[in-house]
C-alpha positions in Angstrom: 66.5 186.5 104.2 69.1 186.3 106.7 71.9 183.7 107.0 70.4 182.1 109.6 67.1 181.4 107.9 69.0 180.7 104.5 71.2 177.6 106.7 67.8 176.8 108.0 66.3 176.3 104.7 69.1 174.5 103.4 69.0 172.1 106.4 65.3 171.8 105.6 65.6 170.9 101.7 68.6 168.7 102.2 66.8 166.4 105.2 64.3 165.7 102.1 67.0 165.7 98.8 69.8 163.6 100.4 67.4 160.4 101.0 65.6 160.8 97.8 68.9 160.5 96.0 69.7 157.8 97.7 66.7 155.8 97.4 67.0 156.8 93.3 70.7 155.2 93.2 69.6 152.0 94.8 66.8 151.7 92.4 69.2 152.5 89.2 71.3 149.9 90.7 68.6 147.2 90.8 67.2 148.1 87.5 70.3 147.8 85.7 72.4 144.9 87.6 72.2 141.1 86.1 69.8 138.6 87.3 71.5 135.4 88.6 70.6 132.2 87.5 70.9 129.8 90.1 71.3 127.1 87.8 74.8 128.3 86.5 76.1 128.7 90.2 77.3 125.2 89.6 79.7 126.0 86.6 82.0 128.4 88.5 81.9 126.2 91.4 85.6 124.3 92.0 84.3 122.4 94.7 81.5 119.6 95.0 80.1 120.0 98.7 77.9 117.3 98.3 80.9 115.0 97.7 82.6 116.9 100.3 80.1 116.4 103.0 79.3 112.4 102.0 83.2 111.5 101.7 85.9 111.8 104.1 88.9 113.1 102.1 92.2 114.5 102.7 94.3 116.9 100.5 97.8 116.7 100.1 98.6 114.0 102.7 102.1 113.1 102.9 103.8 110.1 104.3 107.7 109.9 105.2 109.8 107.6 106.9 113.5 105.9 107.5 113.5 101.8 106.4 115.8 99.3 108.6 117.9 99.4 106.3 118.7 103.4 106.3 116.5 104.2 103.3 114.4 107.5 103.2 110.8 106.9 102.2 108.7 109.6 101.4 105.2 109.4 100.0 102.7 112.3 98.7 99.7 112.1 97.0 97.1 114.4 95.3 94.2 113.5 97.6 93.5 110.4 100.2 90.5 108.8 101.1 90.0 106.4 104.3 89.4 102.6 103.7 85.8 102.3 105.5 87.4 98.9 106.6 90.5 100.5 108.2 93.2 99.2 106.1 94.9 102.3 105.3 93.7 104.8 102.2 93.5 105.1 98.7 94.9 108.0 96.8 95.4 109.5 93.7 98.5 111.2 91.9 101.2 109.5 94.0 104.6 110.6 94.1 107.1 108.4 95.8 111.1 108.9 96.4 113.2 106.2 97.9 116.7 107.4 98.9 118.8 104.9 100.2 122.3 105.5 102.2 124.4 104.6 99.6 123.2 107.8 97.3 120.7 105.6 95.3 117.3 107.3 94.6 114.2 105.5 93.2 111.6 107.5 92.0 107.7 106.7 91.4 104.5 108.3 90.1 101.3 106.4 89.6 97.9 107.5 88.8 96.3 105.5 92.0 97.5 103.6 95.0 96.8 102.4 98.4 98.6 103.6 101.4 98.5 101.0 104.8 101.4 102.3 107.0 100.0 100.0 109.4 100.1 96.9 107.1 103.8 97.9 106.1 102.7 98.2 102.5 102.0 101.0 99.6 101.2 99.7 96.4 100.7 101.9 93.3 98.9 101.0 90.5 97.2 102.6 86.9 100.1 103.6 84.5 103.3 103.1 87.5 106.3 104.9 85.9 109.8 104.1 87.8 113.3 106.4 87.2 116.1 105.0 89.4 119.5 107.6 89.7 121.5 104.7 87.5 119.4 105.3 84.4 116.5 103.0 84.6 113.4 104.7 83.4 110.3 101.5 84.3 106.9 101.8 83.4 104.3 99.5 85.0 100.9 99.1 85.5 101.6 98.0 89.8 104.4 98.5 92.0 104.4 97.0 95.8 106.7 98.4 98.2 107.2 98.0 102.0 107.6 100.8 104.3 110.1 99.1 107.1 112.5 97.9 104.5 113.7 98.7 100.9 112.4 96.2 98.8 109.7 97.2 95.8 108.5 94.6 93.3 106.7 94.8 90.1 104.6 91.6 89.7 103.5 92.1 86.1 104.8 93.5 82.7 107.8 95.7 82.8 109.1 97.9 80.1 112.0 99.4 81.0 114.6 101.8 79.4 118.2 101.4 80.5 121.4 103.3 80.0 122.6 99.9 77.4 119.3 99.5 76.0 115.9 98.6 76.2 114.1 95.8 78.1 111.0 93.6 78.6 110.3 91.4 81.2 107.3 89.4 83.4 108.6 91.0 86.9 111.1 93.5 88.7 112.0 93.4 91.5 114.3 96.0 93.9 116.0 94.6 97.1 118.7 95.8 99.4 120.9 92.7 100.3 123.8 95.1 101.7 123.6 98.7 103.3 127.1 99.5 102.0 126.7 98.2 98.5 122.9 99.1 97.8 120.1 97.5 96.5 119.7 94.5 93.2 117.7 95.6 90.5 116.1 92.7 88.9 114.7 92.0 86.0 112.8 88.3 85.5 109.8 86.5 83.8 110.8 86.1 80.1 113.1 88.9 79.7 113.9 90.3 76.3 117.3 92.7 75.7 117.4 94.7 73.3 121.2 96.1 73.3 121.7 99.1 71.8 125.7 100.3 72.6 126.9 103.6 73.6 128.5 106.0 70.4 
């Protein structure tokens, strides 16, 4: 048999083995890979597009902003959905800073909230806790704070830890009177002192 016809043999066989082996890998692959169970699609799944698609939501919105009185105001928040009346949007897993001009930072975390730029007003609610730079740590179940000015109020029970003690009061309330001295921290409604002096 010459070369020729031997290449021409080998051409012949391989046209015929090649697709054969082929078409037995596929079917190994079939026979052995897992069937998938619809059903437990769901478990691995992170995201709910049915509540996607119904709900108009946004991730990670973040609001910021400079008061009358030269406070920084900035506002983020896990998630935000649109008021279907217009008044702003509620949100989860707020974080709030308030800086104001005179070095004075107010921080806030709440649970929930409401966010109506338009309004002038944010409002956190559902376990409110408050650390001001002067040693206040506040916790709350609502805080109300406007956006055009610094001035954040607590209208119900207040437990607050402070840098001479402990203390327990109806209301709070945080007001700048003065750009160059800073804002009042206010503590009313029943208030209860527990002193407890620096060693």
């Amino acid at each position: 048999m010459t070369s020729e016809s031997r290449h021409t043999a080998l051409v012949h066989w391989a046209k015929i083995a090649l697709p054969l082996s082929a078409l037995v890998l596929l079917s190994t692959l079939f026979l052995f890979s897992g069937k998938v169970d619809p059903t437990t699609a769901a478990i691995y799944s992170k995201v709910d597009v049915t509540t996607l698609a119904r709900e108009q939501r946004l991730t990670a919105p973040e609001f910021s902003g400079v008061t009358e009185d030269g406070a920084a105001l900035t506002v983020q928040a896990a998630t935000a959905a649109p008021d279907p009346s217009g008044n702003g949007a509620s949100a989860s897993k707020i974080i709030a800073k308030l800086e104001e001009g005179t070095g004075v930072v107010t921080d806030m975390r709440a649970k929930t909230g409401r966010i109506d730029p338009a309004s002038g007003q944010i409002s956190l609610s559902d376990g409110v806790a408050v650390q001001t730079s002067s040693g206040y740590r506040i916790s709350t179940e609502r805080v109300d704070m406007a956006t055009d000015r610094t001035s954040l109020s607590a209208p119900g029970t207040v437990e607050a830890k402070a840098p001479f003690g402990t203390l327990h009061a109806g209301q709070m309330q945080i007001d700048a009177t003065d750009p160059k001295t800073g804002s009042d921290l206010v503590f009313k409604g029943g208030v209860k002192l527990i002193y407890q002096p620096q060693k």
